[in-house]
MDAnalysis code that builds the backbone (N, CA, C; Angstrom):
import MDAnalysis as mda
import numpy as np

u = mda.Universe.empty(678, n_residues=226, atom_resindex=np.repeat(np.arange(226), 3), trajectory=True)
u.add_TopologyAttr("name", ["N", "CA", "C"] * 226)
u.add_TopologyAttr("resid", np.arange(1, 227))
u.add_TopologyAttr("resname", ["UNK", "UNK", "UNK", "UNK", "UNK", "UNK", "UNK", "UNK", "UNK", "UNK", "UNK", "UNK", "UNK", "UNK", "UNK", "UNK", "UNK", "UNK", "UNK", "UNK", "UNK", "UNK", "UNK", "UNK", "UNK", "UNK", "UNK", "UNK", "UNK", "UNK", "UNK", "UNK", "UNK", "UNK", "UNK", "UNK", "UNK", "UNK", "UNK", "UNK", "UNK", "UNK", "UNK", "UNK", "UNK", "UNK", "UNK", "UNK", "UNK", "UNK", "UNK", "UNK", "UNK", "UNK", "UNK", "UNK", "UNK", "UNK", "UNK", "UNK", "UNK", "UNK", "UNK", "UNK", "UNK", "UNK", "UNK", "UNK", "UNK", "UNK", "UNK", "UNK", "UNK", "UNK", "UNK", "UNK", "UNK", "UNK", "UNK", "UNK", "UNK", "UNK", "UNK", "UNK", "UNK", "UNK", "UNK", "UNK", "UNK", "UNK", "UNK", "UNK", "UNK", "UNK", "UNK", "UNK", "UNK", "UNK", "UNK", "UNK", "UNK", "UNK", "UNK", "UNK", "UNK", "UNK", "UNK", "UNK", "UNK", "UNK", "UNK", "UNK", "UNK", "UNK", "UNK", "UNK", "UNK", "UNK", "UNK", "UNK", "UNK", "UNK", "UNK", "UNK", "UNK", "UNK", "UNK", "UNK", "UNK", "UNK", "UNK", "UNK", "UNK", "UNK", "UNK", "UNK", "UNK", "UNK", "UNK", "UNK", "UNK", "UNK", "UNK", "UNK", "UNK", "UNK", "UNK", "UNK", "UNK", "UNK", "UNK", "UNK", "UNK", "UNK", "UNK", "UNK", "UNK", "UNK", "UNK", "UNK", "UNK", "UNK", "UNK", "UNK", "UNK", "UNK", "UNK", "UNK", "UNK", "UNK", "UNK", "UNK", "UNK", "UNK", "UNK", "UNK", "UNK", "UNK", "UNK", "UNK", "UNK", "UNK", "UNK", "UNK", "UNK", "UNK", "UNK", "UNK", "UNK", "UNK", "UNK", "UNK", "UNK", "UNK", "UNK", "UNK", "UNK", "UNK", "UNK", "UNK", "UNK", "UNK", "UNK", "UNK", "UNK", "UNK", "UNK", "UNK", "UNK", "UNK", "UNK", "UNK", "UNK", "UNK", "UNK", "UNK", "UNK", "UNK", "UNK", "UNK", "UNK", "UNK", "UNK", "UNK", "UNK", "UNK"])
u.atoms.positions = np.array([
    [59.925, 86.677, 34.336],
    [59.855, 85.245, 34.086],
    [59.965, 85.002, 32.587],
    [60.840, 84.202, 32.299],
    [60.864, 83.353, 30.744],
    [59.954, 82.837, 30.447],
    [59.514, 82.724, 28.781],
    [58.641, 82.123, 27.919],
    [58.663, 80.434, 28.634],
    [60.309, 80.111, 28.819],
    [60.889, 78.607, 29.765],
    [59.832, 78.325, 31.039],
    [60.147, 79.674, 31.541],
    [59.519, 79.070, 32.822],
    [57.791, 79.536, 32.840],
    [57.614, 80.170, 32.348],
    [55.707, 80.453, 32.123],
    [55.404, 78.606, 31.685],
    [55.925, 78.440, 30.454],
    [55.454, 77.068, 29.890],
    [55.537, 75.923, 31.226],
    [56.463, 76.254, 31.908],
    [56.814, 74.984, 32.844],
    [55.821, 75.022, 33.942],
    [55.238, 76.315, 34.399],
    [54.675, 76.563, 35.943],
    [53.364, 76.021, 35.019],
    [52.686, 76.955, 33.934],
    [51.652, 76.407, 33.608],
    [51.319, 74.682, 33.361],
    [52.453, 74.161, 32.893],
    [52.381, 72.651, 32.641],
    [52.135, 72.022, 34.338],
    [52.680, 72.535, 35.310],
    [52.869, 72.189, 36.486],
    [51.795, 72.910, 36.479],
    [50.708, 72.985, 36.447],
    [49.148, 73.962, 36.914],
    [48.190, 73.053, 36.579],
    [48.540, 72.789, 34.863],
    [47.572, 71.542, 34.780],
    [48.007, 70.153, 35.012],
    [48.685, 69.952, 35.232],
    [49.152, 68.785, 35.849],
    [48.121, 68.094, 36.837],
    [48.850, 69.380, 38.025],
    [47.885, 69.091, 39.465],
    [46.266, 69.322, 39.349],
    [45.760, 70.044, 38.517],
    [44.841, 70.013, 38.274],
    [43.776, 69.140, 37.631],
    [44.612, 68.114, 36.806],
    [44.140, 66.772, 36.406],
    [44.302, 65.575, 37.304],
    [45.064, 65.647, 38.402],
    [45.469, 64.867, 39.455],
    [44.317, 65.349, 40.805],
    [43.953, 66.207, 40.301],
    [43.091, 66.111, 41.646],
    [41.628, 65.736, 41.148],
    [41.161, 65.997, 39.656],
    [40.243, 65.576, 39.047],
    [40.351, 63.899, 38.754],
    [41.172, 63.636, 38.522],
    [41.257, 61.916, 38.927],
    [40.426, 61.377, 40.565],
    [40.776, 62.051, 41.818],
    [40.207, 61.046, 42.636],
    [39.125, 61.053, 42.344],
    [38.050, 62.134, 41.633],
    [36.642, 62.137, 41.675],
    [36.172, 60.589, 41.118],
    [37.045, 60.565, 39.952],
    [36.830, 59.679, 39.261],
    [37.324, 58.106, 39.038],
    [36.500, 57.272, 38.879],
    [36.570, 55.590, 38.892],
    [35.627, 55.248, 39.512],
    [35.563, 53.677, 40.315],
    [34.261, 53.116, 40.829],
    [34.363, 53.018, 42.095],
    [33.160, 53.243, 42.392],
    [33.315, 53.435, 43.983],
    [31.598, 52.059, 44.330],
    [32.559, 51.959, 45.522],
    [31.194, 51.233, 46.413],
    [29.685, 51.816, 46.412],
    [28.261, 51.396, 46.261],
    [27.531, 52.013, 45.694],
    [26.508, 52.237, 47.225],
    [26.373, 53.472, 47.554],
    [25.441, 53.775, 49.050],
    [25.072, 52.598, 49.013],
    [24.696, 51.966, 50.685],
    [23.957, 50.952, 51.488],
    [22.491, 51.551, 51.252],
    [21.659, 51.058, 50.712],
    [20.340, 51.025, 50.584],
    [20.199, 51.213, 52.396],
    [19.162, 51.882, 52.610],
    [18.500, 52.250, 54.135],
    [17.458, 51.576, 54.177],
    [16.915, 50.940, 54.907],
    [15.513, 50.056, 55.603],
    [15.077, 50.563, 56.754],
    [13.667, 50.552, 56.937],
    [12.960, 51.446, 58.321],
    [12.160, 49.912, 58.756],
    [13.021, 49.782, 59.672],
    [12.397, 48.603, 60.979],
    [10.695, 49.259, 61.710],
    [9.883, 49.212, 61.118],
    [8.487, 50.033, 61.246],
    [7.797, 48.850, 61.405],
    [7.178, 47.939, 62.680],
    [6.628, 46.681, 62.799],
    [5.211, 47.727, 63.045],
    [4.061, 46.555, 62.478],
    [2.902, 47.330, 62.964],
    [2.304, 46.776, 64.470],
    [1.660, 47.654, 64.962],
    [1.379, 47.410, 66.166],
    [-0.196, 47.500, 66.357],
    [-0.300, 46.286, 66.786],
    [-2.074, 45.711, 66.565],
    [-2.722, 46.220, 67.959],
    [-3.717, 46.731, 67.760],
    [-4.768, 47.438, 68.973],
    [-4.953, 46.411, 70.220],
    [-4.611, 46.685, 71.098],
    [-4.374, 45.512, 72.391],
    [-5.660, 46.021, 73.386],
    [-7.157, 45.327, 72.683],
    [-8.221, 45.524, 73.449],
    [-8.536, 44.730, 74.739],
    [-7.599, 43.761, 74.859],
    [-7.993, 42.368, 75.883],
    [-6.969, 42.514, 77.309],
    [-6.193, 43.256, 76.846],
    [-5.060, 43.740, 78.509],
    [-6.121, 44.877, 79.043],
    [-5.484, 44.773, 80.480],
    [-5.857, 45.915, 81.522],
    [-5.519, 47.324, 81.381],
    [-5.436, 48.179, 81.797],
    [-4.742, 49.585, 81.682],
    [-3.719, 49.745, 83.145],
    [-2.759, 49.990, 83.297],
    [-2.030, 49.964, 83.618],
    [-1.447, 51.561, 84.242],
    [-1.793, 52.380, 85.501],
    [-1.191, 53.305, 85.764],
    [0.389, 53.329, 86.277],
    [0.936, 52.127, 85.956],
    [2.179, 51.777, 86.750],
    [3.596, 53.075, 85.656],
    [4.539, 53.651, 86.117],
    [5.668, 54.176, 85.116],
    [6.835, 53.247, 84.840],
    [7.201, 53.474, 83.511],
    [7.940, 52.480, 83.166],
    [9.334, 52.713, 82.241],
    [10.585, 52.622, 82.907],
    [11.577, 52.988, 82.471],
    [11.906, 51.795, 81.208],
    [12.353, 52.265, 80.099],
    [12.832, 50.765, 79.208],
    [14.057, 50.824, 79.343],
    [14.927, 49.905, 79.672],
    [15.925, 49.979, 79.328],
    [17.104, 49.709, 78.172],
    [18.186, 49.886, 76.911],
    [18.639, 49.544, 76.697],
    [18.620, 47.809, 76.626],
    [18.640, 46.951, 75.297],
    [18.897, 46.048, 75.282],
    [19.991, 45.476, 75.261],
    [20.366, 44.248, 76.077],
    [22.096, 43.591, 75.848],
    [21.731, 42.903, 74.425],
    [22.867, 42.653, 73.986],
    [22.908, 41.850, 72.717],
    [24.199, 41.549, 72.778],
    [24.300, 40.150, 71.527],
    [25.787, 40.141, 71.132],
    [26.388, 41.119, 70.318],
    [27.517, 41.224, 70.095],
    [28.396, 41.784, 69.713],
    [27.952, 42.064, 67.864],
    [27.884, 40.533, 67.561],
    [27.325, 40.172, 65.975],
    [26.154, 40.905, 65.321],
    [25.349, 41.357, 66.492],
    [23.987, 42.360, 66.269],
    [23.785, 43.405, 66.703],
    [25.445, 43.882, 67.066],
    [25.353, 45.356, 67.711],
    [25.825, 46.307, 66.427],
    [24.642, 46.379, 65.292],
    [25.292, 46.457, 64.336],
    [24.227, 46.981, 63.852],
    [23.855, 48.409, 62.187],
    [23.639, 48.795, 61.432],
    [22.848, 47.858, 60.454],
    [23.931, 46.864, 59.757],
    [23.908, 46.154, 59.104],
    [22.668, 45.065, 59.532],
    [22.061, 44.147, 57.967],
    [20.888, 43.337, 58.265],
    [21.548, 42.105, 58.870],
    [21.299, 41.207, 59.663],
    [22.262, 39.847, 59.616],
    [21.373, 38.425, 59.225],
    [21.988, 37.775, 59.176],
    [21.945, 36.666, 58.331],
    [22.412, 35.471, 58.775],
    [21.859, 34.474, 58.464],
    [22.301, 33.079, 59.356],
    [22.444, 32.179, 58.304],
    [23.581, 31.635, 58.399],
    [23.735, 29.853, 57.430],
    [24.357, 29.044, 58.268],
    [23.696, 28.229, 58.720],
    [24.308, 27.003, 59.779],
    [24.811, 28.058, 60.915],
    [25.936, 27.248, 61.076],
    [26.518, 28.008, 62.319],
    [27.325, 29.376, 61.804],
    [27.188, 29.870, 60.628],
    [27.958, 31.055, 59.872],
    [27.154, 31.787, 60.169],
    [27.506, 33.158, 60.749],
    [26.506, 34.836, 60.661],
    [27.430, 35.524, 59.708],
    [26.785, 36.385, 59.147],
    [26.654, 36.933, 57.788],
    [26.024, 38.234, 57.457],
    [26.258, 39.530, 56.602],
    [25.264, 40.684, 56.769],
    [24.641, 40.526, 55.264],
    [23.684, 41.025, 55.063],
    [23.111, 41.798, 53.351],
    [24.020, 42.500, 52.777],
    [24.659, 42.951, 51.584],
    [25.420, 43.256, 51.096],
    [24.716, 45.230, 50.637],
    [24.725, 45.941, 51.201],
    [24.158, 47.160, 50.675],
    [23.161, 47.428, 51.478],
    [23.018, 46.831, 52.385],
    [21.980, 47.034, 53.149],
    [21.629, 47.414, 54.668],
    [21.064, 48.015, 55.105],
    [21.284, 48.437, 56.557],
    [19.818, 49.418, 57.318],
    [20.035, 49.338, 58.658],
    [18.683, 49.555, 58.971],
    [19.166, 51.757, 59.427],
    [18.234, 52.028, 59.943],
    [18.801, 53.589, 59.817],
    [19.301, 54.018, 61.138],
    [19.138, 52.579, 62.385],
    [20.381, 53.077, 63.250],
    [20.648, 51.411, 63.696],
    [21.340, 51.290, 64.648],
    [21.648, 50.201, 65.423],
    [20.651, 49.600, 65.960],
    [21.046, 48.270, 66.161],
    [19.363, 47.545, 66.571],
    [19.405, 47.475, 67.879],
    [20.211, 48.037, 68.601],
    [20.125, 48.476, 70.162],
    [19.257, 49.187, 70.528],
    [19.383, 50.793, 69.730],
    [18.961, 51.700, 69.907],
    [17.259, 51.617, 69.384],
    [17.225, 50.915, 68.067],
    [16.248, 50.738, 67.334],
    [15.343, 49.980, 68.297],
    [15.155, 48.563, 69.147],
    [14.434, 47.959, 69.701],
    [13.625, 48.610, 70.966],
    [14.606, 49.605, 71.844],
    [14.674, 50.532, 72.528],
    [13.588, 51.368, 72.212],
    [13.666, 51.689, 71.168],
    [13.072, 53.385, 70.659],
    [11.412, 51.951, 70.105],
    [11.396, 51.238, 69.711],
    [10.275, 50.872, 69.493],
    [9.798, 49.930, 70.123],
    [10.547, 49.820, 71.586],
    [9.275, 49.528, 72.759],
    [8.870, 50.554, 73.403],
    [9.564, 51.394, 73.344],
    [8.814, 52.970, 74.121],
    [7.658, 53.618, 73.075],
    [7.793, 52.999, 72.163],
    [6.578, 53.294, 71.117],
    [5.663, 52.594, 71.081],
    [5.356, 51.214, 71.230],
    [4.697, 50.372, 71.272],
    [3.965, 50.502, 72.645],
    [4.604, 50.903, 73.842],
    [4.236, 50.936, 75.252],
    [2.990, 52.221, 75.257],
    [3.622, 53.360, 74.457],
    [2.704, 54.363, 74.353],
    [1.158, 54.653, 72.946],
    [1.559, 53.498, 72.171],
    [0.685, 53.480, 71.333],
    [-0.360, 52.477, 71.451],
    [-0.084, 52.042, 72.772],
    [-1.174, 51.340, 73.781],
    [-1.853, 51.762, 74.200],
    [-1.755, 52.872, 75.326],
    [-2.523, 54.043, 75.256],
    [-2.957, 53.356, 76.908],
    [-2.228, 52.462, 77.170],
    [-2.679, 51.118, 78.584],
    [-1.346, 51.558, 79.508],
    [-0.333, 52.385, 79.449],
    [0.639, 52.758, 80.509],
    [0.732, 53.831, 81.476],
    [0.875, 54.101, 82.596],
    [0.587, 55.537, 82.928],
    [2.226, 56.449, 82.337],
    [2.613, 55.947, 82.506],
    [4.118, 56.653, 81.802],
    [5.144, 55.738, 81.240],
    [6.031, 56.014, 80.216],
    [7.141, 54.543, 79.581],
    [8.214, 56.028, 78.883],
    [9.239, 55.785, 79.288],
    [10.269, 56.326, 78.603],
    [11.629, 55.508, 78.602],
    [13.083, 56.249, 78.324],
    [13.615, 55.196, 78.402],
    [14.281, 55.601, 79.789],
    [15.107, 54.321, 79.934],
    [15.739, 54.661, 81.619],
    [16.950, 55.695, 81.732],
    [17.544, 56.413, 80.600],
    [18.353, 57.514, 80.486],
    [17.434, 58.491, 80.471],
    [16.358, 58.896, 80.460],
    [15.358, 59.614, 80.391],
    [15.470, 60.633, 82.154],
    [16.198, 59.510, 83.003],
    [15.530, 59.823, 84.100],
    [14.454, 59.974, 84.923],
    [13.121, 59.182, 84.173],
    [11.850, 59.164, 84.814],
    [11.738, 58.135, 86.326],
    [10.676, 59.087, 86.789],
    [10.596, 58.340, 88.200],
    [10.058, 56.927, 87.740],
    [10.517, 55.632, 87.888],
    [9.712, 54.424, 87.353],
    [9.027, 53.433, 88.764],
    [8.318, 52.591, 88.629],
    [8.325, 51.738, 89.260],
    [8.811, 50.688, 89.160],
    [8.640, 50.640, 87.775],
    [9.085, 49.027, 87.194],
    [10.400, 49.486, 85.918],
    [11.633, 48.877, 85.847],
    [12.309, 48.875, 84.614],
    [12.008, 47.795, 83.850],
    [12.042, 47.909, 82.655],
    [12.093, 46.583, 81.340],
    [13.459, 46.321, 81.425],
    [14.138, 45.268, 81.621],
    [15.316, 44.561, 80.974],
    [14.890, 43.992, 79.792],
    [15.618, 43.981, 78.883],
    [15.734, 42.848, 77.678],
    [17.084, 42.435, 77.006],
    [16.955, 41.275, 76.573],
    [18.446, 40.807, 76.057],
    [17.658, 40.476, 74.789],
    [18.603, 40.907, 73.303],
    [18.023, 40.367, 72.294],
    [19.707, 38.994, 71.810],
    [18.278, 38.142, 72.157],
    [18.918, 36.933, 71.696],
    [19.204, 36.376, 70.160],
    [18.570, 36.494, 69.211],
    [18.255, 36.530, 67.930],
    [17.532, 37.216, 67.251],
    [18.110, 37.774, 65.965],
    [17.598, 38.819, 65.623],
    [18.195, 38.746, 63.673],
    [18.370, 37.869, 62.907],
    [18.810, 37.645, 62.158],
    [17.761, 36.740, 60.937],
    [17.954, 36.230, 59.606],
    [17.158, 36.052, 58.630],
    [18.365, 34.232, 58.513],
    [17.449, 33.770, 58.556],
    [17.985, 32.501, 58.909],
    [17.799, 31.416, 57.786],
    [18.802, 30.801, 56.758],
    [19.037, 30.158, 55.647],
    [18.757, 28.705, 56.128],
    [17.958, 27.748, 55.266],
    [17.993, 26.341, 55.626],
    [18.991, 25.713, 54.826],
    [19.066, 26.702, 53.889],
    [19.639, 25.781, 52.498],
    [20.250, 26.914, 51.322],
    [20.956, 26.522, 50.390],
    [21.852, 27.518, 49.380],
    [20.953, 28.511, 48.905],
    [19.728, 27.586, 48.758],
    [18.624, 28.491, 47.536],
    [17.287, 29.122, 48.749],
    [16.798, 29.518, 48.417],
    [15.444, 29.506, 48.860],
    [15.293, 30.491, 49.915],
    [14.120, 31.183, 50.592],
    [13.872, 32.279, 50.971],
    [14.128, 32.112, 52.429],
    [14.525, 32.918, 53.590],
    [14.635, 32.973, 55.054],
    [13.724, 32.793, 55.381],
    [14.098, 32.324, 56.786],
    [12.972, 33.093, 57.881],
    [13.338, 33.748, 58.997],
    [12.859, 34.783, 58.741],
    [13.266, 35.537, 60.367],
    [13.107, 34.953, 61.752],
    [14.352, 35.362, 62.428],
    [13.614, 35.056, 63.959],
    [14.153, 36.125, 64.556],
    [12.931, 36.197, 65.522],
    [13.495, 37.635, 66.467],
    [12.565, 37.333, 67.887],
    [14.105, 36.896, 68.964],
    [13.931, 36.038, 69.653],
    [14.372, 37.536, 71.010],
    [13.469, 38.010, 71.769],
    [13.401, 39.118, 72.816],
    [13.281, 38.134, 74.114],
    [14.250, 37.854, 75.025],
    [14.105, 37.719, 76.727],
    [14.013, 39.245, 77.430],
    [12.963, 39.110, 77.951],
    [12.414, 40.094, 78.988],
    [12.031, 39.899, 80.390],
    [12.909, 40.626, 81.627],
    [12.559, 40.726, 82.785],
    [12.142, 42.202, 82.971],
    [10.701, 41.746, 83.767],
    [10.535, 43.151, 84.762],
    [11.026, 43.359, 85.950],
    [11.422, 44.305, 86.366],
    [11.929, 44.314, 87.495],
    [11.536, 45.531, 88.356],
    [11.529, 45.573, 89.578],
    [10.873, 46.209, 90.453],
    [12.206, 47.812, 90.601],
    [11.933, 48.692, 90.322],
    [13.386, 49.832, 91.101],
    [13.683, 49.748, 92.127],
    [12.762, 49.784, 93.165],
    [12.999, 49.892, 94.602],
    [13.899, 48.920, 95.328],
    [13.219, 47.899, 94.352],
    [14.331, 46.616, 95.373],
    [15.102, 45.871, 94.446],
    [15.024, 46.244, 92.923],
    [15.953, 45.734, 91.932],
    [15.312, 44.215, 91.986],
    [14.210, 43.844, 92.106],
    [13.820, 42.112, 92.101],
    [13.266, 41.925, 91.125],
    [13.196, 40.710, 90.178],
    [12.734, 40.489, 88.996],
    [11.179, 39.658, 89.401],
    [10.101, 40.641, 88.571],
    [9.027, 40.499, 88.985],
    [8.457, 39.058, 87.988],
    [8.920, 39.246, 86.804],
    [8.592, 38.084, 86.139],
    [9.975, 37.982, 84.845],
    [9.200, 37.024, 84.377],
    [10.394, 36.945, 82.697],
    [9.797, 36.344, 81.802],
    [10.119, 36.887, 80.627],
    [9.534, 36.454, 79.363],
    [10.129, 36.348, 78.532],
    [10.189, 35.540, 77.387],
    [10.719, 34.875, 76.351],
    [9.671, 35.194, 75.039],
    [9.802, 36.041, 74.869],
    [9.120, 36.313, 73.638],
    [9.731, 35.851, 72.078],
    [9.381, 35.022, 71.540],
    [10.409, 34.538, 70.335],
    [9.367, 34.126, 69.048],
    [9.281, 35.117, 67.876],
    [8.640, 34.777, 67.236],
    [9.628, 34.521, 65.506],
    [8.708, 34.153, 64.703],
    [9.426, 33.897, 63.364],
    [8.271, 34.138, 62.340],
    [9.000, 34.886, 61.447],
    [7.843, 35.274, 60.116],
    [8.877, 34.887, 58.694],
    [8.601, 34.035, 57.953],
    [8.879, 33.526, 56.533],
    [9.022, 34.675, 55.483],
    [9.952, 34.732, 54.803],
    [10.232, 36.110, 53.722],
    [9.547, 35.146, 52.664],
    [8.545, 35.556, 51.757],
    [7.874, 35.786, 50.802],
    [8.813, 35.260, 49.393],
    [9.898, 35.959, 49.532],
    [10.942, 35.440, 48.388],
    [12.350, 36.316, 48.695],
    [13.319, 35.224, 48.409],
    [15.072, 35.889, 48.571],
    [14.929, 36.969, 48.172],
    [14.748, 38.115, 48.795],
    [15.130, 39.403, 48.287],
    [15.227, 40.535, 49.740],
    [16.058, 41.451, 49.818],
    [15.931, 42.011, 51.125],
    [14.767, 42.832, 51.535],
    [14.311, 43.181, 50.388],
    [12.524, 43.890, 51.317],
    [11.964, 43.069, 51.755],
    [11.691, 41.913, 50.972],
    [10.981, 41.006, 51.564],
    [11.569, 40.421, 53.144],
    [12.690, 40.323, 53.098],
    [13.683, 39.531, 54.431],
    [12.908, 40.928, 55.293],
    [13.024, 41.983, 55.309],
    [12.346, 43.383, 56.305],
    [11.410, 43.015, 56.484],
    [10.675, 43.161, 55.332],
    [9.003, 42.794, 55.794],
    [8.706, 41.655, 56.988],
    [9.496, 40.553, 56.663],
    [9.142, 39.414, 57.492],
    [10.119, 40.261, 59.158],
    [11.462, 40.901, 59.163],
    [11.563, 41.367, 59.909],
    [10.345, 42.326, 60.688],
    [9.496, 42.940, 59.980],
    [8.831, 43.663, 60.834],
    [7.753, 43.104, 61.267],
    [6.787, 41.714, 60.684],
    [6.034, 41.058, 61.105],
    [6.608, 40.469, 62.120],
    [8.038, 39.548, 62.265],
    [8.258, 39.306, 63.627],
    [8.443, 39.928, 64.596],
    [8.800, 40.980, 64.505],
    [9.124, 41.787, 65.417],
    [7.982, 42.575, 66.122],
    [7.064, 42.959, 65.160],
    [5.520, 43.394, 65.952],
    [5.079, 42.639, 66.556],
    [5.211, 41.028, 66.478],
    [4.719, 40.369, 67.275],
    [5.353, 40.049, 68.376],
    [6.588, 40.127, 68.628],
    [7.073, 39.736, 69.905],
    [6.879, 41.177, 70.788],
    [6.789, 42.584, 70.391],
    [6.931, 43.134, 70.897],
    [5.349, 43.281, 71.474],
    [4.110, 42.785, 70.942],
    [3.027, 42.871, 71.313],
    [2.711, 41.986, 72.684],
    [3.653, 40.557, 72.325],
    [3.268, 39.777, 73.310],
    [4.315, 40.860, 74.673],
    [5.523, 41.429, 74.542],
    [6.608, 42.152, 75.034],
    [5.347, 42.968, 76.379],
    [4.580, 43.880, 75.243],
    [3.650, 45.159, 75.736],
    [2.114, 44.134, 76.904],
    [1.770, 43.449, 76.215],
    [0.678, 42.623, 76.770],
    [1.104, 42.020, 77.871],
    [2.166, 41.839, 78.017],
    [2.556, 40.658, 79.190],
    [3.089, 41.681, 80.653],
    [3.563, 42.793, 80.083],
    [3.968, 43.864, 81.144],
    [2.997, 44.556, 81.324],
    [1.659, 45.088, 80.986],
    [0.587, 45.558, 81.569],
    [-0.447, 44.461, 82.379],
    [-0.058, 43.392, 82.142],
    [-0.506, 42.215, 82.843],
    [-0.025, 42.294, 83.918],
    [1.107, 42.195, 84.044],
    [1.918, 41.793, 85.184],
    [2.494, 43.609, 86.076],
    [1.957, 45.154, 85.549],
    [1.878, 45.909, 86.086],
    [0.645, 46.652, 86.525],
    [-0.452, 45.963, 86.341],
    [-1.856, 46.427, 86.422],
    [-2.154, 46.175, 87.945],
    [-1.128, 45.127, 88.789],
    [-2.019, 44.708, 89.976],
    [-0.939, 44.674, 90.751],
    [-1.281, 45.049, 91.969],
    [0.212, 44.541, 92.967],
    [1.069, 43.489, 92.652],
    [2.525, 43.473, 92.894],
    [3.045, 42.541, 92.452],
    [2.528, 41.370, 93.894],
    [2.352, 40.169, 93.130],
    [2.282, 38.888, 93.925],
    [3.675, 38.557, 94.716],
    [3.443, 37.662, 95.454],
    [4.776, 36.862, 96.045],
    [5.055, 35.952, 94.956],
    [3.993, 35.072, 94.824],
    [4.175, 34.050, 93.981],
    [5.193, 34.404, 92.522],
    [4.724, 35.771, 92.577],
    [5.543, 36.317, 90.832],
    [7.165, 36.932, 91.293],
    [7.356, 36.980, 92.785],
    [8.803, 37.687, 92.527],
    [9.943, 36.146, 92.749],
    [10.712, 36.399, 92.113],
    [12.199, 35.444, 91.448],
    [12.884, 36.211, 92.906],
    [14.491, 35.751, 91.888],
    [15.537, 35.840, 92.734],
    [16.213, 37.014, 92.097],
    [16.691, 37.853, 93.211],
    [17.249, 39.541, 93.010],
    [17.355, 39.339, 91.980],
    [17.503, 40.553, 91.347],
    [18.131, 40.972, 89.376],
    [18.998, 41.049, 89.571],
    [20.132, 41.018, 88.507],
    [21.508, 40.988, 88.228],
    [21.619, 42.570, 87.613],
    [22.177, 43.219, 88.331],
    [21.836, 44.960, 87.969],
    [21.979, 45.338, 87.130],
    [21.567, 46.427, 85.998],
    [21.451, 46.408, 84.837],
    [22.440, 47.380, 84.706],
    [23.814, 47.189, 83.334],
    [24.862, 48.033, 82.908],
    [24.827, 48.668, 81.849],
    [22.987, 48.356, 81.033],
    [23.147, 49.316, 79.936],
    [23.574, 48.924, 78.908],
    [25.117, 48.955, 78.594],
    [26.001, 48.428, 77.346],
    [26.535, 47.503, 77.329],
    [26.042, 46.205, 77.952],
    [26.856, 45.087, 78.058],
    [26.773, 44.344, 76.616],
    [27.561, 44.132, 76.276],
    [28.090, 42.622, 75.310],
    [28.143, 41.338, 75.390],
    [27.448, 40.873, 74.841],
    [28.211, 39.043, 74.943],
    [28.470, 38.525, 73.737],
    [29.497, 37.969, 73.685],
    [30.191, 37.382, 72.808],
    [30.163, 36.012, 72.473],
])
């Protein structure tokens, strides 16, 4: 090889070698800050104890809250936090912390979820209806709402034993996203308390006549609404 071509391969060496040290470099989007949806869950001395088993199921939601991301309300506009996000989906997340809430009751004879495969008597349906940090105005701090419909329903005969509307709201402290969490997790402990209280109520005693509705609409797990 020529002095010609040594100079040329080497020039062609660092070349590519500064070209691949370029993508490292410039500005990049900066990690989504992570948030832990951790509501506290207040000692439930005034319910019954409850030997009944209890499958949870999967919540339906819309589409807009089948999502990572925090959401956000202005008028009729939905909207996410910019960097911000919870550490899984709020499907999975509501799921995983009513089977926590059910057992940190210490009032169930069994609660898992309904992919679990446990023998149940009763399944939880829930649809989360609202679940977002809600703007009155340009300036000024949210308020959460986190709005849970809940049917129990019987396995054996798929009949909805009762239903509940659990819908609470907690005020963020000041525009900022810990604070918007915080008030997320105060609402959310509370609906899920009234969630836990109202199903050991209504699984502590034979089901009534008076309490069974009209058949359930069978549950698919992953449904959407839009």
């Amino acid at each position: 090889m020529t002095s010609k071509s040594r100079f040329a391969l080497r020039a062609l060496l660092i070349g590519a070698t500064l070209a691949l040290a370029g993508c490292s470099i410039g500005p990049s989007s900066p990690p989504a800050q992570i948030y832990v949806l951790e509501p506290p869950f207040a000692a439930l001395t005034d319910v019954p104890m409850s030997g009944a088993q209890l499958a949870v199921a999967a919540p339906d939601l819309a589409n807009v809250l089948d999502t990572q991301r925090i959401a956000l309300s202005r008028g009729q506009n939905m909207d996410y936090y910019a960097d911000a996000q919870w550490t899984d989906n709020t499907e999975r997340l509501l799921q995983t912390l009513l089977v926590e809430a059910f057992e940190k009751s210490g009032k169930i004879g069994s609660v898992g979820r309904d992919s679990d495969g446990i023998h149940a008597d009763y399944i939880l349906d829930t649809e989360l209806r609202d679940f977002a940090a809600h703007y009155a105005g340009a300036d000024g701090a949210p308020t959460i709402t986190v709005d849970i419909e809940a049917k129990l329903v019987t396995s054996d005969r798929r009949t909805v034993v009762a239903t509940l509307d659990a819908s609470k709201t907690a005020p963020a402290s000041v525009n900022s996203v810990p604070a918007v969490v915080a008030a997320f997790n105060q609402a959310t402990g509370a609906a899920l308390e009234d969630i836990v209280s109202w199903t050991l109520r209504k699984t502590a005693a034979p089901v009534q006549q008076s309490d069974t509705a009209a058949p359930a609409t069978p549950h698919h797990g992953h449904r959407r609404r839009r």
